[in-house]
C-alpha positions as CSV (number, residue, x, y, z in Angstrom):
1,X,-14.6,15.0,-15.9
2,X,-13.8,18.6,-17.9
3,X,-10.3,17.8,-18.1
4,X,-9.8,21.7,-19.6
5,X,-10.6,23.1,-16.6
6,X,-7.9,20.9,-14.6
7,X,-5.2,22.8,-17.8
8,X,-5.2,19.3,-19.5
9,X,-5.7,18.9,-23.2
10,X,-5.1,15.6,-24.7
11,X,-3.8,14.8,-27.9
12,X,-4.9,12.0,-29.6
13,X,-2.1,10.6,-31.6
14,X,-3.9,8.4,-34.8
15,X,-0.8,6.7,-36.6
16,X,-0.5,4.4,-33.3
17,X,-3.3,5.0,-30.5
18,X,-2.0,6.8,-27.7
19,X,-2.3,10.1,-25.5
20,X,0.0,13.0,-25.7
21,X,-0.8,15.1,-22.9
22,X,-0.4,19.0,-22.6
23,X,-0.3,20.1,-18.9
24,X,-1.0,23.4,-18.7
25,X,0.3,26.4,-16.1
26,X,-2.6,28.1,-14.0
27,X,-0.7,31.4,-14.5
28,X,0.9,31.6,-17.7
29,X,0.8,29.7,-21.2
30,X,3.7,27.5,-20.0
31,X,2.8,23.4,-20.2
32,X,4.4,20.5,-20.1
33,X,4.5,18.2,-22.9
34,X,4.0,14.4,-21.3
35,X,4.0,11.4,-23.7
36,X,4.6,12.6,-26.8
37,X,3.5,9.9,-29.4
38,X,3.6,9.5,-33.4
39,X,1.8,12.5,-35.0
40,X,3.9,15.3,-34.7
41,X,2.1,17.5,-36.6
42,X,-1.1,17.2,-34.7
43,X,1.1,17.9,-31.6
44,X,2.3,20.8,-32.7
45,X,-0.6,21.9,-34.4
46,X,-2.7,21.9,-31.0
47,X,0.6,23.5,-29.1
48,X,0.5,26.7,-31.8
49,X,-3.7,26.5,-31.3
50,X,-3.7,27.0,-27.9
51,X,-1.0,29.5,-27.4
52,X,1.2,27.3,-25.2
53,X,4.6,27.6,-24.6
54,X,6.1,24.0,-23.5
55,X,8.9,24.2,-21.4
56,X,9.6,20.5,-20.7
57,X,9.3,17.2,-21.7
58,X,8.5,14.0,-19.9
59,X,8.1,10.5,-21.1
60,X,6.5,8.1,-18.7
61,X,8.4,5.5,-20.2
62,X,10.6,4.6,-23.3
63,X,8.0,2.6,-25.4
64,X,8.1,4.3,-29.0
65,X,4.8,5.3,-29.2
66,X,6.0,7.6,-25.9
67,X,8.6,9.3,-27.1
68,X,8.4,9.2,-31.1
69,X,8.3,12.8,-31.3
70,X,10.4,14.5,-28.2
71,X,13.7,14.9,-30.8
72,X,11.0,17.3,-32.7
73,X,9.5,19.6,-30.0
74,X,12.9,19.4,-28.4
75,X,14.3,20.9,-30.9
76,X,11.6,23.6,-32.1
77,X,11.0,24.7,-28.8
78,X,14.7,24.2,-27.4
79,X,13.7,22.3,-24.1
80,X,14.8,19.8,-22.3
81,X,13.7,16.3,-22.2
82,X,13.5,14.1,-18.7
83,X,12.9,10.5,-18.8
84,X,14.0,7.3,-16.2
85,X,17.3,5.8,-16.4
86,X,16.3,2.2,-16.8
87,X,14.6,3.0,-19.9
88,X,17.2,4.9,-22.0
89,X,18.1,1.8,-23.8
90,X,14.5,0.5,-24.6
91,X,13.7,4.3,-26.2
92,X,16.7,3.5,-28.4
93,X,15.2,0.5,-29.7
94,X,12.2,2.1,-30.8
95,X,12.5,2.1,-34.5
96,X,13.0,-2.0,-33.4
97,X,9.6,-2.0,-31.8
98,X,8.2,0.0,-34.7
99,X,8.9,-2.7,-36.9
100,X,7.5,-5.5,-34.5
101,X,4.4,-3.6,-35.1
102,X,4.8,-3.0,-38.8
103,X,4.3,0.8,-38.6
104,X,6.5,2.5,-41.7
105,X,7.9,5.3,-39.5
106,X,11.4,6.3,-38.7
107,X,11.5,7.8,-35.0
108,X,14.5,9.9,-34.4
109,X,16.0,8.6,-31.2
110,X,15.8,11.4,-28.5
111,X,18.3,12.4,-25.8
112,X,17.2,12.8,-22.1
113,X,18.8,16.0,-20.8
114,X,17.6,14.9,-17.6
115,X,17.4,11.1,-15.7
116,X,15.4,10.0,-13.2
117,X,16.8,7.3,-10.8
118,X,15.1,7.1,-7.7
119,X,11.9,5.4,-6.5
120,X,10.8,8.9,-6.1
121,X,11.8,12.1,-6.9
122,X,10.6,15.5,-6.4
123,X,10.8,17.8,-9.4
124,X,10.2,21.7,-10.2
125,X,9.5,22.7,-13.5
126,X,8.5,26.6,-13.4
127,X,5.3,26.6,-11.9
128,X,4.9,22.8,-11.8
129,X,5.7,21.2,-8.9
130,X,5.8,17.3,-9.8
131,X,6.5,13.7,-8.2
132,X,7.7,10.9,-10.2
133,X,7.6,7.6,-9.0
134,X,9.3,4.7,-10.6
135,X,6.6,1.7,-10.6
136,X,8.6,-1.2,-13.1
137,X,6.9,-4.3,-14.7
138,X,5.5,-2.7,-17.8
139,X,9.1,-1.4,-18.4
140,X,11.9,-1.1,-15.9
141,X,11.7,2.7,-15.6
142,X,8.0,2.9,-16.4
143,X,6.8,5.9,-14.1
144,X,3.6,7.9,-12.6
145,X,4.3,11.1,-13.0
146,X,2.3,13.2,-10.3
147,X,1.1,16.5,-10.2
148,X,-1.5,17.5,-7.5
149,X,-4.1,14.9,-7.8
150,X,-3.1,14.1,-11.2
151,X,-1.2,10.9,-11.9
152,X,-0.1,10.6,-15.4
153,X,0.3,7.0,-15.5
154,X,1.8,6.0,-19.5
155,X,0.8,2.2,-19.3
156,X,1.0,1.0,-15.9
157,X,-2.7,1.6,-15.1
158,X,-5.6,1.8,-17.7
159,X,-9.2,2.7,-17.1
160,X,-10.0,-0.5,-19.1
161,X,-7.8,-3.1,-20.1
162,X,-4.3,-4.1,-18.8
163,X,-0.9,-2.5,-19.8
164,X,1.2,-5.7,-21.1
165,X,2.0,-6.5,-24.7
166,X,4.9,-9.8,-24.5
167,X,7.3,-7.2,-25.6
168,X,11.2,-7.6,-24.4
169,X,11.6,-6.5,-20.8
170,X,8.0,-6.7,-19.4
171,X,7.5,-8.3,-16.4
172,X,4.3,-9.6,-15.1
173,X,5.0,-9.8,-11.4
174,X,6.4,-6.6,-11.1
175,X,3.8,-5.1,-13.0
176,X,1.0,-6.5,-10.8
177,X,3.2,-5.6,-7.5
178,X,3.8,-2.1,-9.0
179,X,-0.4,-1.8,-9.5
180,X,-0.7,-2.6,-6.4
181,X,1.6,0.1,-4.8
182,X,-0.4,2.7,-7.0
183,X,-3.5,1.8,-5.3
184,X,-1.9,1.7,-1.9
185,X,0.5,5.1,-2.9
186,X,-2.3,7.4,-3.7
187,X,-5.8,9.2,-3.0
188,X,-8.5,7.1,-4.3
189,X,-10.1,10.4,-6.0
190,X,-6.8,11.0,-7.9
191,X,-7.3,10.8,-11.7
192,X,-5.2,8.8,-13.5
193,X,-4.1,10.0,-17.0
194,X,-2.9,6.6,-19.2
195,X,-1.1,6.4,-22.0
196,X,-4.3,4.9,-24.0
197,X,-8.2,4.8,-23.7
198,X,-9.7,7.3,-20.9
199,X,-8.9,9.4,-17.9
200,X,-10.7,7.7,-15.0
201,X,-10.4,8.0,-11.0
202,X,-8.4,5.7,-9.3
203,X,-11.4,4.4,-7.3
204,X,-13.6,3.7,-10.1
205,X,-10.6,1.9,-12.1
206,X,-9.8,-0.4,-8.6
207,X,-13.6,-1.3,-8.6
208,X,-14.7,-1.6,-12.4
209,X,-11.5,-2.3,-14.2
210,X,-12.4,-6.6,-14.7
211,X,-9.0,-7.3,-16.3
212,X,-6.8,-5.5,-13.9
213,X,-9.0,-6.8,-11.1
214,X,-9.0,-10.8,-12.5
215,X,-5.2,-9.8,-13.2
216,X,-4.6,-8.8,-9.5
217,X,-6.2,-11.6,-8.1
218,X,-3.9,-14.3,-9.8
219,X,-1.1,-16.1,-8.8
220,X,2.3,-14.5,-9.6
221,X,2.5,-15.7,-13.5
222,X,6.7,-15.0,-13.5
């Protein structure tokens, strides 16, 4: 999967494992900036490498490790920053959940300049053209953000693994009735982008994923 040619880099953020994704525009250096997690530096770093010019900001969900450093390339690149409604207050409790962890970093809280608070929404963002879909369970305003056959899918859906960590405000049974909407929502050769671990296409992830599948296949556990 050459993930370059599709105008996706991924940033790999080390300080706490997660993917910062840099969508880029087929006709100019604009991108989006989706995720962005911990190391701002290496963000920015890859931004100035690459010659992009970000023009917005989306967070799939509020999780820390999402949104660490939005208040940063907000403010460097003087953008805007979209996020879902039900999660404003869990992103400002992310120096909270930092310390749950035991990471010694001081994230400062962003503001959304725009809210999401529909099921679905359409969005344009210069040449983008997006669809962002609230699927709630691993947050309540945990979203799939879709662009062309790219779903960008934070930590509802993994290619390994299963998105749930006992933190305040997950939800088992909507997280396993939101996976299955995904799978029922969307093209089976769509590529879903998490939040950790690989790209993979929906298809493969439905058939080889064992934890989701064994997850899936359980009684309601809440």
């Amino acid at each position: 999967m050459e993930l370059t040619k599709l105008g996706i880099t991924i940033v790999r953020n080390e300080l706490f494992p997660s993917n910062t994704y840099l969508l880029k525009s087929d006709r100019s250096s604009d991108c989006l900036v989706i995720d962005p997690g911990l190391d701002a530096k290496k963000i920015l770093n890859k931004i100035d490498e690459l010659g992009l010019k970000p023009i917005a900001i989306l967070a799939t969900h509020g999780h820390f490790d999402h949104i660490a450093t939005v208040s940063e390339i907000k403010e460097k690149f003087q953008i805007p920053f979209f996020m879902h409604e039900s999660d404003v207050k869990l992103s400002q409790s992310a120096n909270f959940y930092l310390k749950l962890t035991k990471i010694n970093y001081k994230i400062t809280t962003p503001s959304p300049d725009y809210l999401f608070k529909s099921k679905k929404e359409e969005l344009t963002l210069g040449d983008f053209r997006l669809t962002v879909y609230n699927f709630p369970g691993h947050s309540n305003g945990s979203c799939i953000i879709q662009c062309h056959d790219l779903l960008f899918s934070g930590d509802i859906v993994y290619k390994k693994g299963l998105g749930f960590n006992n933190f305040p405000g997950e939800n088992l049974s909507k997280l396993k009735t939101s996976i299955k909407e995904v799978f029922d929502s969307f093209p089976q050769n769509s590529i879903a982008l998490p939040g950790h671990g690989e790209p993979e296409y929906l298809n493969k992830i439905r058939s080889n994923n064992t934890e989701l599948i064994a997850f899936l296949n359980q009684n309601a556990l809440q």
